[in-house]
LOPA-27642 format. One record per residue: y, z, x of N, C-alpha, C in turn; residue in one letter. Coordinates in Angstrom, 1 decimal, decimal comma, padded with zeros to 4 digits. Each point is the difference from the previous one (the first is absolute). Example, Ala and Ser with C-alpha at 12.3 -4.5 7.8 and 13.67 -1.06 7.14 Angstrom:
# LOPA-27642
{{-005,7; 007,8; 013,2}; {001,2; 000,0; -000,9}; {001,2; 000,0; 000,9}; A};
{{001,1; -000,7; -000,4}; {001,1; 000,0; 000,9}; {001,1; 000,8; -000,8}; S};
***
This chain:
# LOPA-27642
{{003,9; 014,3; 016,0}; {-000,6; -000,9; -000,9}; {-000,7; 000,8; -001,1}; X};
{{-000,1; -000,1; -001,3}; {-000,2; 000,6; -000,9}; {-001,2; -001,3; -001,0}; X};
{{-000,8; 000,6; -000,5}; {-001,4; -000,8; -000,4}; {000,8; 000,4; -001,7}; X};
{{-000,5; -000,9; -000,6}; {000,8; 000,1; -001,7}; {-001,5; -000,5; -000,5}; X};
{{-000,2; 001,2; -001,1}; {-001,1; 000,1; -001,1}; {000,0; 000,2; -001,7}; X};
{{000,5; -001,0; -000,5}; {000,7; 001,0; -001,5}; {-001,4; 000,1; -000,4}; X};
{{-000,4; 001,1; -000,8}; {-000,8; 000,8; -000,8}; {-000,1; -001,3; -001,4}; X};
{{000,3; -000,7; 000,0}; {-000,4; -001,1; -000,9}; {-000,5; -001,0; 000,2}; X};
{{000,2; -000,7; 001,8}; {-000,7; -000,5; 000,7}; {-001,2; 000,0; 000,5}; X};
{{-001,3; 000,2; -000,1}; {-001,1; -000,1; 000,8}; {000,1; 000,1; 001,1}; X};
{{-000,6; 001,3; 000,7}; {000,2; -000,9; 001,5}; {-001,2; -000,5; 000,4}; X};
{{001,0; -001,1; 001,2}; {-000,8; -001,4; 000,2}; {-001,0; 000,2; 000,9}; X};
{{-001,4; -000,4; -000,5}; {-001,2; 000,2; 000,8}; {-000,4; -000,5; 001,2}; X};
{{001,0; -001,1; 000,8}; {000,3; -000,3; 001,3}; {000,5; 000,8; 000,8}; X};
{{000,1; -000,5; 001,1}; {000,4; 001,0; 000,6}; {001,9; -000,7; 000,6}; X};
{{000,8; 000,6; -001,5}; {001,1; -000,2; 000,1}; {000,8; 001,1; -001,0}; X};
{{000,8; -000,2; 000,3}; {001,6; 001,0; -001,1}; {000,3; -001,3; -001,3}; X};
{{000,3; 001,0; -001,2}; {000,7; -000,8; -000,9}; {001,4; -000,2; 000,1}; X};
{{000,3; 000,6; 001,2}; {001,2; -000,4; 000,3}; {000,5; 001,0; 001,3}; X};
{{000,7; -000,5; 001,2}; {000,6; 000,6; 001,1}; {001,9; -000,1; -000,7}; X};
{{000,4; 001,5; 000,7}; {001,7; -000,2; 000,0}; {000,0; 000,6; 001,4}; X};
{{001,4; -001,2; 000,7}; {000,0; 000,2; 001,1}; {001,3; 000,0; 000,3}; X};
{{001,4; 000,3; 000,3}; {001,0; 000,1; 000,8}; {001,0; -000,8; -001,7}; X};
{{-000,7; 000,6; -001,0}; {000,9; -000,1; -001,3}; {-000,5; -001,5; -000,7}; X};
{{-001,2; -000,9; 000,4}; {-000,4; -000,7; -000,2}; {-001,5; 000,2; -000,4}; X};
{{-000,3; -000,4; -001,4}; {-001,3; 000,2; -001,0}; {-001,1; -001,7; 000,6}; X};
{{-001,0; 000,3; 000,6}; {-000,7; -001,5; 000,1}; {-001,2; 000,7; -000,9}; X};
{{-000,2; -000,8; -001,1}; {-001,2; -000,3; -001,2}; {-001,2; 000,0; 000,5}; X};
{{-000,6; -000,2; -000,2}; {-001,6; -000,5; 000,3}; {-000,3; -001,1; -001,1}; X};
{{-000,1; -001,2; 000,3}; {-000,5; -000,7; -001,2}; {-000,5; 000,9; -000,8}; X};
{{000,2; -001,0; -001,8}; {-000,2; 000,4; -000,8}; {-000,7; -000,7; -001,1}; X};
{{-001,6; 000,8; 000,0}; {-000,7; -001,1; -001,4}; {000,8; 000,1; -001,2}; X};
{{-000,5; -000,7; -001,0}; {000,0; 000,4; -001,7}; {-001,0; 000,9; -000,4}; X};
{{-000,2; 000,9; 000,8}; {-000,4; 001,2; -000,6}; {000,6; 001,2; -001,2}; X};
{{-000,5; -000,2; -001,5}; {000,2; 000,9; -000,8}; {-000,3; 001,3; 000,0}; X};
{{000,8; 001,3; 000,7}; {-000,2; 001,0; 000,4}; {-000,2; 000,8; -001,1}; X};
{{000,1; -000,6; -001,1}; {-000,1; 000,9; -001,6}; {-001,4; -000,2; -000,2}; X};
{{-000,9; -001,3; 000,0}; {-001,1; 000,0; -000,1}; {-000,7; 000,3; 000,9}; X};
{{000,2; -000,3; 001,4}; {-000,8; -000,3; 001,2}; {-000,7; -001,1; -000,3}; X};
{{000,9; -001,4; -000,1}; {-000,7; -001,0; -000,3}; {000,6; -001,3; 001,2}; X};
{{-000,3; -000,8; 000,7}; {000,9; -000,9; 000,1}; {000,2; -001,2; -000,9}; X};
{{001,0; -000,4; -000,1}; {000,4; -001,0; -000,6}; {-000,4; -001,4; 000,6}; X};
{{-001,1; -000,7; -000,9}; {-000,3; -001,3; 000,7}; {000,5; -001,1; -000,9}; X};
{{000,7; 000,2; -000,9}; {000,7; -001,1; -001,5}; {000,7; -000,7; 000,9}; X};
{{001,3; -000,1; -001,0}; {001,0; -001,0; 000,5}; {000,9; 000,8; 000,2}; X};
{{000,6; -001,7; 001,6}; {000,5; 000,4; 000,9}; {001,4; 001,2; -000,3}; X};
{{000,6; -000,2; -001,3}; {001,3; 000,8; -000,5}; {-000,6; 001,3; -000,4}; X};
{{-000,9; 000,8; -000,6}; {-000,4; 001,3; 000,5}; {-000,5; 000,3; 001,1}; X};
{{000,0; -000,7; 001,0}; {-001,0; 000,5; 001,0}; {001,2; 000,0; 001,1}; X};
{{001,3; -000,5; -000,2}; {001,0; -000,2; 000,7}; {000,9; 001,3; -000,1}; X};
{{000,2; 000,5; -001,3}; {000,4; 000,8; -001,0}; {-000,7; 001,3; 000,9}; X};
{{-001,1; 000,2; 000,0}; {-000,8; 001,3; 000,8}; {000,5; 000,1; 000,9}; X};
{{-000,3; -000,8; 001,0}; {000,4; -000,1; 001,4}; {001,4; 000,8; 000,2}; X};
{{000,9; -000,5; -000,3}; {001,2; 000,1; -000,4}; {000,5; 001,0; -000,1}; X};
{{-000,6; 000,6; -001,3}; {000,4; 001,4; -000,4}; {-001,0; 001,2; 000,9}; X};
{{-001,4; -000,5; 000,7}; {-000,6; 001,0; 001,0}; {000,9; 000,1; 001,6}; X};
{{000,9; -001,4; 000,3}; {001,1; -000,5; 000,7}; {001,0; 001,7; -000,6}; X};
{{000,5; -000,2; -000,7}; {001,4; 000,8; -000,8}; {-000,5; 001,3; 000,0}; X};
{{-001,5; 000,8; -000,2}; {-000,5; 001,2; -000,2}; {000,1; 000,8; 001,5}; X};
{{-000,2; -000,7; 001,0}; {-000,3; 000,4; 001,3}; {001,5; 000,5; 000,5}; X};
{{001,1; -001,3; -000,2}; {001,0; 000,0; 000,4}; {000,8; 001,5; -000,8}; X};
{{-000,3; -000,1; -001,1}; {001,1; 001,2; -000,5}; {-001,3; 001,7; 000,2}; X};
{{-000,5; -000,5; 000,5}; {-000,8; 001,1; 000,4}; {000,5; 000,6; 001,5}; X};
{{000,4; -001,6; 000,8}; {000,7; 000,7; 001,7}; {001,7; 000,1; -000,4}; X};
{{000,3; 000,3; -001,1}; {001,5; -000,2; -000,3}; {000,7; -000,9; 000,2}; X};
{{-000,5; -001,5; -000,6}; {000,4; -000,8; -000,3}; {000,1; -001,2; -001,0}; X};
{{000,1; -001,1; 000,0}; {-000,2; -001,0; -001,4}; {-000,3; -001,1; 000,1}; X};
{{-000,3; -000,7; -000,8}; {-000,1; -001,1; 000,0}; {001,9; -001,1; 000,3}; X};
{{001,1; 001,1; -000,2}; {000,9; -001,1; 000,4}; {000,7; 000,1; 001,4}; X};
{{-001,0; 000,5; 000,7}; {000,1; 000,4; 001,5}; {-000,8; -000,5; 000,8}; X};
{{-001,0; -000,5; -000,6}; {-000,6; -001,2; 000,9}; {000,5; -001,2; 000,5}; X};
{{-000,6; -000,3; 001,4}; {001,1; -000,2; 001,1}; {-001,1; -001,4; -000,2}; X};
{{-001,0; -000,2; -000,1}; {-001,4; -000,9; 000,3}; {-000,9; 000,1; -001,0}; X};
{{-001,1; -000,8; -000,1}; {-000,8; -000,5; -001,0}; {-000,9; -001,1; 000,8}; X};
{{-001,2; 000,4; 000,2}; {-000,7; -001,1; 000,6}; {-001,1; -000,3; -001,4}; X};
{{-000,3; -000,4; -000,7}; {-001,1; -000,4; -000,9}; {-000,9; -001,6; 000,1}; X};
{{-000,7; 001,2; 000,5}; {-001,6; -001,1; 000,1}; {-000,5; -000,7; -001,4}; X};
{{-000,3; -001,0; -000,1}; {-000,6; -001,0; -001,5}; {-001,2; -000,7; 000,4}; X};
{{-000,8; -000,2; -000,8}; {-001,5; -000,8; 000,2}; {000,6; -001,3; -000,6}; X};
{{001,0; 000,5; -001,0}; {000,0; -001,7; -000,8}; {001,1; -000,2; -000,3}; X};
{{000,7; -001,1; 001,3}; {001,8; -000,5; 000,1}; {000,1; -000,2; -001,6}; X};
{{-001,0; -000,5; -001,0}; {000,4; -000,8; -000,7}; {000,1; 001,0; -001,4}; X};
{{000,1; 001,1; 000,2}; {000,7; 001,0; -000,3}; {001,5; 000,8; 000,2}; X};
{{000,3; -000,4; 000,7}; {001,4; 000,2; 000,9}; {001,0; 000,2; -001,0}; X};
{{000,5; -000,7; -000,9}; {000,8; -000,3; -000,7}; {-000,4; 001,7; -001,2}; X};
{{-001,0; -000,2; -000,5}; {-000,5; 001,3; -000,7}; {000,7; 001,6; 000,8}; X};
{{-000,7; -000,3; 001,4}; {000,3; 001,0; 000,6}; {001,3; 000,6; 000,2}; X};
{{001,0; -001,5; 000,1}; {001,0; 000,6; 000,3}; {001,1; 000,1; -000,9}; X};
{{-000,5; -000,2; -001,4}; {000,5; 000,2; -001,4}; {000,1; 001,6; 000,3}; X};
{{-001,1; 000,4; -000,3}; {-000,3; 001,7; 000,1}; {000,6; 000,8; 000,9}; X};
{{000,2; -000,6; 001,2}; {000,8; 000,8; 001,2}; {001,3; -000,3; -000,5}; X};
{{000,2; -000,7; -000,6}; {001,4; -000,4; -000,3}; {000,6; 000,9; -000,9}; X};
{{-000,8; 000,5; -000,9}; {000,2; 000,7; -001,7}; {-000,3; 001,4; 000,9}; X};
{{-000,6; 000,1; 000,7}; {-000,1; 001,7; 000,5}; {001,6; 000,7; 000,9}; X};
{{000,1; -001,2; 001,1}; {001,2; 000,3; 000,6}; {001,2; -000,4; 000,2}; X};
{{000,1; -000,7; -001,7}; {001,4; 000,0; -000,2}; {000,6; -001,2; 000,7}; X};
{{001,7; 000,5; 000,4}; {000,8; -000,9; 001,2}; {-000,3; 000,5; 001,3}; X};
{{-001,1; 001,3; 000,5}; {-000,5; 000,3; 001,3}; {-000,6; -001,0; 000,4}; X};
{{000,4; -001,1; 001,2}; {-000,7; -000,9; 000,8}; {-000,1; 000,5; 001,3}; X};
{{-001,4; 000,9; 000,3}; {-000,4; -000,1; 000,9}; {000,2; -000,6; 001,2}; X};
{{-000,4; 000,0; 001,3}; {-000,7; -001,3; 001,0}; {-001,5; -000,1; -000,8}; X};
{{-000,7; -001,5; 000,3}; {-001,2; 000,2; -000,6}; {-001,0; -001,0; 000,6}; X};
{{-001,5; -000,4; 000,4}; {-000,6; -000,8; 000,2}; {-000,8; 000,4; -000,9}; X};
{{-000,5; -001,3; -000,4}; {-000,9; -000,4; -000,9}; {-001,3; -000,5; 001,3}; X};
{{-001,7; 000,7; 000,3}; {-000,6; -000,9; 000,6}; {-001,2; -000,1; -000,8}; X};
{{-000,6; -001,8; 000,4}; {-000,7; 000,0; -001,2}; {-002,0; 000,6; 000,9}; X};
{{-001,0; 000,0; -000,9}; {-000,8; 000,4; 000,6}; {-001,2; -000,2; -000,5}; X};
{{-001,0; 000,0; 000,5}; {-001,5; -000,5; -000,8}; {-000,3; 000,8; -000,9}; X};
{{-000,3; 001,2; 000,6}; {000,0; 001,5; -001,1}; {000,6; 000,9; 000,0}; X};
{{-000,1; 001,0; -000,5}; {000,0; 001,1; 000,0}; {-000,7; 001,5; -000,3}; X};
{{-000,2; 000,9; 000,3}; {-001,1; 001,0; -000,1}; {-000,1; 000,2; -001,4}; X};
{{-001,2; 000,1; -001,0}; {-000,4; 000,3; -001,2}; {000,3; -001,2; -000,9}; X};
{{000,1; -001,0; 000,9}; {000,2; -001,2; -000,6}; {001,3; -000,5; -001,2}; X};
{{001,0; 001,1; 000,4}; {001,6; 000,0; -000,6}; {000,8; -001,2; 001,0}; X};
{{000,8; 000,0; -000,9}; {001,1; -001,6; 000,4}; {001,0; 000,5; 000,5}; X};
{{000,0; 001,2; 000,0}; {001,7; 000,4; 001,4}; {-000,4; 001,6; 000,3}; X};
{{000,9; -000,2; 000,9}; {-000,1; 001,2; 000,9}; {001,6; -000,1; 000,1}; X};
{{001,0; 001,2; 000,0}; {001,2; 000,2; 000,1}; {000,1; 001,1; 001,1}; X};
{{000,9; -000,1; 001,5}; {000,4; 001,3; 000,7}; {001,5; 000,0; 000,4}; X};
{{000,6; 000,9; 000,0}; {001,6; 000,1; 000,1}; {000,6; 000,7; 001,1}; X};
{{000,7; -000,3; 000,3}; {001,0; 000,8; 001,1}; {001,5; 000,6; -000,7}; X};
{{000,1; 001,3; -000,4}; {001,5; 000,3; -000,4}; {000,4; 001,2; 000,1}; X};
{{000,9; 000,3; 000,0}; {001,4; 000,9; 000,6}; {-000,3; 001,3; -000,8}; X};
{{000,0; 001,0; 000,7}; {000,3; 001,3; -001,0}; {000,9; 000,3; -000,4}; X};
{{000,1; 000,4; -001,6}; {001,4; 000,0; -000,9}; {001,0; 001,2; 001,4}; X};
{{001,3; -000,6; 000,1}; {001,2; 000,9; 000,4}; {-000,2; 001,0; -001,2}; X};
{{000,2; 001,5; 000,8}; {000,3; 001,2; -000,9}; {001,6; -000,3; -000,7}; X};
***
């Protein structure tokens, strides 16, 4: 088992990994809309804050040698279903014709008071 930290990532002040690889398989750690350029989180709308996630999702992964079109899973947490449609504009424009597996669960909150939380499960690129 190998612990994954990219140097762009923060690491996470819980007591967890930004990401485990395990038997050729990447599992994420949820992911806020944290802007790692400012060190700010993103609390706007739901289409940049989805957009973070996403791309903090994609930073991790090509950091354990992998991508975003090798994700196997996608669980994303939402405070507000009635955003859904936004959300999944943006996942849609980020990955293309890659359709994941995916659950959508919805939720009261989430930490720092952001509207999603994104965590992935996916494949390490074949050499």
């Amino acid at each position: 088992m190998k612990k994954i930290q990219p140097e762009n990532i923060p690491t996470p002040k819980g007591h967890y990994s930004s990401a485990v690889e395990h038997n050729g398989l990447i599992f994420v750690s949820g992911q806020l809309p944290w802007n790692h350029a400012t060190g700010e989180i993103e609390t706007g709308e739901i289409e940049k804050q989805t957009e973070l996630a996403l791309r903090n999702v994609e930073n991790i992964l090509l950091a354990a040698g992998s991508d975003l079109d090798h994700v196997l899973q996608f669980t994303i947490y939402v405070s507000e279903m009635d955003d859904w449609d936004k959300v999944n504009a943006v996942y849609k424009s980020i990955l293309g014709e890659h359709k994941p597996a995916r659950a959508i669960v919805p939720v009261k909150t989430l930490h720092f008071d952001t509207k999603i939380e994104i965590q992935a499960i996916a494949a390490v690129k074949e050499n």
